[in-house]
MIPA-191163 format. One record per residue (C-alpha): chain; x, y, z. Coordinates in nm, 3 decimals, decimal comma, padded with zeros to 5 digits. Layout:
<recs>
REC unit      px      py      pz
REC    A       X       Y       Z
...
</recs>
This chain:
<recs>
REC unit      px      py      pz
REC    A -00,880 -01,060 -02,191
REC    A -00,510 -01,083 -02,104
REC    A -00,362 -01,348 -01,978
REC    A -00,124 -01,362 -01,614
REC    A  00,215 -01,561 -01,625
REC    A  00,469 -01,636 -01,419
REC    A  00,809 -01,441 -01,557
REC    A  01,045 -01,497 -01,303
REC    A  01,027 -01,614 -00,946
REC    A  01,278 -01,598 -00,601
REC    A  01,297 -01,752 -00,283
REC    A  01,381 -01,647  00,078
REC    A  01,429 -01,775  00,413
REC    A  01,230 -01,568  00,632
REC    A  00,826 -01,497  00,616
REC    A  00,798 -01,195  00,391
REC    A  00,470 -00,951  00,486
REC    A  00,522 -00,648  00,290
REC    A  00,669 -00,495  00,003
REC    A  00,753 -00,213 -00,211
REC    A  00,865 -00,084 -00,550
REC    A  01,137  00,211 -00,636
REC    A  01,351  00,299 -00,944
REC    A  01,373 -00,069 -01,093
REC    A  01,459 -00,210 -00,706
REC    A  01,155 -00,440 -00,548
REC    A  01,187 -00,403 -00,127
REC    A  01,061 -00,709  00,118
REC    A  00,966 -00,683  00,473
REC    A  00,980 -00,964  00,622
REC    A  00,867 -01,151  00,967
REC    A  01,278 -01,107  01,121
REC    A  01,251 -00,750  01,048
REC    A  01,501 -00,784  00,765
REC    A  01,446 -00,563  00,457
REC    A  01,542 -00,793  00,147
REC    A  01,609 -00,593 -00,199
REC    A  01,593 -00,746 -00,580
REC    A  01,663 -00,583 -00,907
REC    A  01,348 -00,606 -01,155
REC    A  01,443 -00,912 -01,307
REC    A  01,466 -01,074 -00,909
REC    A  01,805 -01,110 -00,868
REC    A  01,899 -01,106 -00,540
REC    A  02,052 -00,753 -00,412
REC    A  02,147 -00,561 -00,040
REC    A  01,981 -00,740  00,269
REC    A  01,964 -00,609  00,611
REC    A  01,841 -00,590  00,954
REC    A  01,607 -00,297  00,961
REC    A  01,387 -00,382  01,296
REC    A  01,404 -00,672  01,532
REC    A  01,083 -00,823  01,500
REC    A  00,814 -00,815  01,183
REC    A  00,859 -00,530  00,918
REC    A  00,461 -00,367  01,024
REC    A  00,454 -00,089  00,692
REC    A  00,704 -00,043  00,402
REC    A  00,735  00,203  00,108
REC    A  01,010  00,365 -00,099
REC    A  01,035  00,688 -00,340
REC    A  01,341  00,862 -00,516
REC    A  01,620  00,567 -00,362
REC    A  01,469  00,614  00,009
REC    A  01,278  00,366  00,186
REC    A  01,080  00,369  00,470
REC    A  00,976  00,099  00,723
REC    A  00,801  00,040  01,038
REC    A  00,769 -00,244  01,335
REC    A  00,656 -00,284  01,632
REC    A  00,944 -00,026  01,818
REC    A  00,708  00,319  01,711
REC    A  00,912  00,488  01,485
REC    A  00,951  00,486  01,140
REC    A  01,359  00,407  01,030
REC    A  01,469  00,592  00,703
REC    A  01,719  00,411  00,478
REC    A  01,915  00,407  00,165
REC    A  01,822  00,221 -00,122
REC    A  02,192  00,046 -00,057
REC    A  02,071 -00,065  00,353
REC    A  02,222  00,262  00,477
REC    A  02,004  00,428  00,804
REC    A  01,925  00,769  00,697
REC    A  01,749  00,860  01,036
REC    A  01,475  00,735  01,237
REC    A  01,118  00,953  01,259
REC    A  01,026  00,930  01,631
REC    A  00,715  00,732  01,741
REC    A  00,439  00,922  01,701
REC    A  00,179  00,704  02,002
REC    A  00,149  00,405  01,883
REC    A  00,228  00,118  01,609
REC    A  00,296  00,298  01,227
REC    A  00,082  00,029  01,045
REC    A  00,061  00,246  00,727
REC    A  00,355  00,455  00,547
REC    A  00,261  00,655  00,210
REC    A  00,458  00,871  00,010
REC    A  00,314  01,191 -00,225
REC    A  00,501  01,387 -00,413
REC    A  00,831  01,402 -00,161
REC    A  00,605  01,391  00,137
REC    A  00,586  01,099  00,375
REC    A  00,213  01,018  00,539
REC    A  00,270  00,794  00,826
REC    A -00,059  00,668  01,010
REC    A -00,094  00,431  01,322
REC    A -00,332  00,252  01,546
REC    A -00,362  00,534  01,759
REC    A -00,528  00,714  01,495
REC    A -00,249  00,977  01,423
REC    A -00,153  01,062  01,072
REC    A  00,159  01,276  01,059
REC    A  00,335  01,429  00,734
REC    A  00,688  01,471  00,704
REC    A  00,885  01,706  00,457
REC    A  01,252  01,604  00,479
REC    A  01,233  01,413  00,735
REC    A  01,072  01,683  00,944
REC    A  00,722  01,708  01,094
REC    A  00,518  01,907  00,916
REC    A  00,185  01,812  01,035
REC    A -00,012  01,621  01,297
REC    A -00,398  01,490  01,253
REC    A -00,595  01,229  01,455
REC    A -00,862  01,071  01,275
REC    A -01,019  00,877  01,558
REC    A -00,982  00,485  01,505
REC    A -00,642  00,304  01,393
REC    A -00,514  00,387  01,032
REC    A -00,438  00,091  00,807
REC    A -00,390  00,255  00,515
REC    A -00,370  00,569  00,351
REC    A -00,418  00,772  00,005
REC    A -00,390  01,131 -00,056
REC    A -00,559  01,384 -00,320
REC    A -00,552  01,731 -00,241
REC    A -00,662  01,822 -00,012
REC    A -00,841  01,478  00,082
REC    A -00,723  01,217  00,294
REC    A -00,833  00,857  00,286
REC    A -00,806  00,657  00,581
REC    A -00,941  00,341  00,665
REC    A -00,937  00,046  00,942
REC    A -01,197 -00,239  00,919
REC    A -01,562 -00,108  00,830
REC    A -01,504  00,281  00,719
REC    A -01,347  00,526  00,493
REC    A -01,268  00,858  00,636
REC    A -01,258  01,161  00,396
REC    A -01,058  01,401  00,572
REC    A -01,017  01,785  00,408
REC    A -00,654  01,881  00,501
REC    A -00,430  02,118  00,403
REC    A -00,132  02,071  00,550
REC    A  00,071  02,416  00,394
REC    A -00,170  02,638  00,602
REC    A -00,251  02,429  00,949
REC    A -00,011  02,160  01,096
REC    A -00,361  02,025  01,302
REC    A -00,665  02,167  01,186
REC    A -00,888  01,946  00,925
REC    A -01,207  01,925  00,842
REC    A -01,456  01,501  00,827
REC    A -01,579  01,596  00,474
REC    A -01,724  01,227  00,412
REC    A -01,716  00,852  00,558
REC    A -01,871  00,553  00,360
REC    A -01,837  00,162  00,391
REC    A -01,476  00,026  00,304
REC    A -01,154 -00,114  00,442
REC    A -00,791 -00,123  00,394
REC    A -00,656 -00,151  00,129
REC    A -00,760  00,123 -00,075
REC    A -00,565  00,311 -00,322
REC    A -00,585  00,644 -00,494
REC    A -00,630  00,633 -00,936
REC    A -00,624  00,988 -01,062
REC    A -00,971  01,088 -01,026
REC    A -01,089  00,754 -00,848
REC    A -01,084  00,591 -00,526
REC    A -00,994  00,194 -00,521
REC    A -01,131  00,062 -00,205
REC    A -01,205 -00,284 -00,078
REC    A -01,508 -00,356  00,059
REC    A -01,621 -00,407  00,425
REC    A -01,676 -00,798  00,344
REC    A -01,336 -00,802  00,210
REC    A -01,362 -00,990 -00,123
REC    A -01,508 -00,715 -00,331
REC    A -01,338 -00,349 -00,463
REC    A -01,536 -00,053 -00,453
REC    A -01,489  00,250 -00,732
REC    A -01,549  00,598 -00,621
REC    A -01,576  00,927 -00,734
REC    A -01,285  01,135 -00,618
REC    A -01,507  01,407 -00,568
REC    A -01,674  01,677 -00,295
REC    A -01,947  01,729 -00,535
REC    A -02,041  01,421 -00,611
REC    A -02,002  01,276 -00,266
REC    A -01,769  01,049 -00,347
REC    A -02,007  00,793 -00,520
REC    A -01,972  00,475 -00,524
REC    A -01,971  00,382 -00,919
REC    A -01,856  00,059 -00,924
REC    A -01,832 -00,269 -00,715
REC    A -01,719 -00,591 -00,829
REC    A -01,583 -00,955 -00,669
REC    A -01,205 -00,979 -00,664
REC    A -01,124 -01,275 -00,405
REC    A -01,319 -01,546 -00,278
REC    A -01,147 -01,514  00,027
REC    A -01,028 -01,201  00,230
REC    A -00,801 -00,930  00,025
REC    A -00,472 -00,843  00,149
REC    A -00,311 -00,647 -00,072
REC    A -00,392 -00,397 -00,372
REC    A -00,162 -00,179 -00,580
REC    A -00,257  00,065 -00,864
REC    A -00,026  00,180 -01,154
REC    A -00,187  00,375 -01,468
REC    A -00,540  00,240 -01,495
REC    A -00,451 -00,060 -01,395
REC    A -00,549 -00,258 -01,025
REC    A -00,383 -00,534 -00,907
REC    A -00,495 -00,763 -00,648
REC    A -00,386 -01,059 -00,386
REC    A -00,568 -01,275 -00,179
REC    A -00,571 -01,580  00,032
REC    A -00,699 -01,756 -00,225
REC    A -00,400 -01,718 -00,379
REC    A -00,511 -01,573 -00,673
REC    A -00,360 -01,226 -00,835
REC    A -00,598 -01,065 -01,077
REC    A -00,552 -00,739 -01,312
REC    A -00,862 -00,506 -01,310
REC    A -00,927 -00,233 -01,570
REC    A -01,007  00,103 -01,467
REC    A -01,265  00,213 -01,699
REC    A -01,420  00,569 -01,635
REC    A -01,678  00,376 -01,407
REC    A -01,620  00,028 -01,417
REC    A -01,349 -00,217 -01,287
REC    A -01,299 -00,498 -01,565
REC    A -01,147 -00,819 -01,511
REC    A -00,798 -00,825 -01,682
REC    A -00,632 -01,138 -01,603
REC    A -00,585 -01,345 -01,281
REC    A -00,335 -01,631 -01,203
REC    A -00,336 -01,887 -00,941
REC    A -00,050 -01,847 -00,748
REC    A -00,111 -02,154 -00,507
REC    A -00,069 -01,995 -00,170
REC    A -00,191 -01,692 -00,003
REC    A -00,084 -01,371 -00,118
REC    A  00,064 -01,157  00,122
REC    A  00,102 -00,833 -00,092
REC    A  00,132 -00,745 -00,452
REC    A  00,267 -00,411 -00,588
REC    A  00,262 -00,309 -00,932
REC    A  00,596 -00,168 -01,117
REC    A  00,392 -00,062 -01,419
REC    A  00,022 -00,161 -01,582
REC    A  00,150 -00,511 -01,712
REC    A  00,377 -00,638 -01,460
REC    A  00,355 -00,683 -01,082
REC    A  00,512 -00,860 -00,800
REC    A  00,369 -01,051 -00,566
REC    A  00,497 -01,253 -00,246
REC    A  00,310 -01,556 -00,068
REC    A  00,319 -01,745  00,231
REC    A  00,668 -01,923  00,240
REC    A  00,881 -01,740  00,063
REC    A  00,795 -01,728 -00,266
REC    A  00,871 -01,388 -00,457
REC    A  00,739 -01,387 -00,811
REC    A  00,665 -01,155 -01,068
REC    A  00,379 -01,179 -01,262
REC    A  00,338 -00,989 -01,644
REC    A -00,011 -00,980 -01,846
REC    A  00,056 -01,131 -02,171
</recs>
């Protein structure tokens, strides 16, 4: 089994709560609302003020990145801390952002998912109880909250609002999207749950496994590769085989994990209660 270590490690000031990974540039939310950028090897880059209280949601694709607070919208900036634009609120707190393949999912507690195209609405769903995350494979939607998984059949190039509850099963946020699987935690919270990405199959469950010994807050997927982060503290590297999750590697990182994302299979960053930015590579 491979083994976690420590490469290299930062510090900040502030809280930080979430964070995201584009083009060899690692983004931090943090608890001032200030959006705090590294290169890969954690040098410190660009900081600035991007909301005025905690950073709620954060991604970034192709040298854009998107964040979200407690003001409703979601701002649009720059790699470099430049404001692009800002997406108007859409009813209430944007608690997940997601990007696929140029298009922006935004979901919020209100229930509304909405998809932008260059920064312009293309369409509007409401999938009944607060979204706190998201994944995407055409034409399914994955939403979840607290106890469920919503399966939602959308197709956003033909109807900006109509959509279709194909499936709902046990699960919370996080969950991710791996090719033909779904990487879900569990309604407990300490366990992952693989399913089949699949109408036919009804999107069976193939595979559960432990992952935390306390609660889960934060997953991230790159190849066939899961990465996890707890508040145990822990990160741990998880196989995806066909239909099995296998254990590859863990580390104790000594305080809670607030979120982990992975830049490729073998290395990862993760930030903890604070201040503490490392990243992590399997040896």
């Amino acid at each position: 089994m491979s083994v976690l270590k420590i490469d290299k490690e930062a510090k900040i000031e502030s809280e930080p709560c979430v964070i995201a990974w584009d083009n060899s540039k690692l983004f931090v939310g943090t608890d001032t609302g200030s959006i705090v950028s590294f290169d890969k090897n954690l040098s410190p880059g660009v900081t600035w003020p991007a909301h005025e209280t905690q950073v709620f949601a954060l991604t970034a694709s192709e040298g854009k990145v998107y964040s979200s607070s407690n003001d409703g919208g979601v701002r649009v900036w720059t790699s470099d801390s430049n404001k692009i634009t800002e997406l108007p609120s859409t009813g209430g707190d944007v608690g997940a952002l997601y990007v696929y393949e140029q298009k922006l999912f935004t979901g919020d507690e209100s229930g509304n998912v909405v998809i932008y195209e260059n920064n312009t609405l293309k369409a509007r769903y409401n999938v009944l109880e607060e979204v706190k995350d998201i994944g995407f494979k055409p034409p399914y939607l994955f939403t979840a909250r607290d106890l469920y998984v919503t399966v939602t059949e959308i197709k956003p190039d033909e109807s900006k609002t109509r959509f279709i509850t194909q499936h709902t099963m046990e699960g919370r946020a996080p969950l991710r999207v791996a090719g033909s699987r779904l990487v879900v935690t569990a309604r407990g919270g300490n366990d992952l749950q693989l399913h089949d990405v699949s109408f036919d199959s009804k999107f069976k469950k193939l595979h559960e496994v432990k992952v935390s010994d306390m609660i889960l807050t934060s997953l991230s997927v790159n190849e066939d590769y899961a990465w996890t982060g707890g508040w145990d503290g822990c990160v741990r590297r998880w196989k995806i085989a066909d239909d099995q999750l296998q254990s590859a590697g863990e580390i104790n990182l000594g305080a809670c994990v607030n979120a982990v994302v992975a830049s490729t299979s073998n290395t990862a960053y993760a930030i903890l209660t604070g201040g503490k930015v490392f990243c992590i590579i399997a040896a």
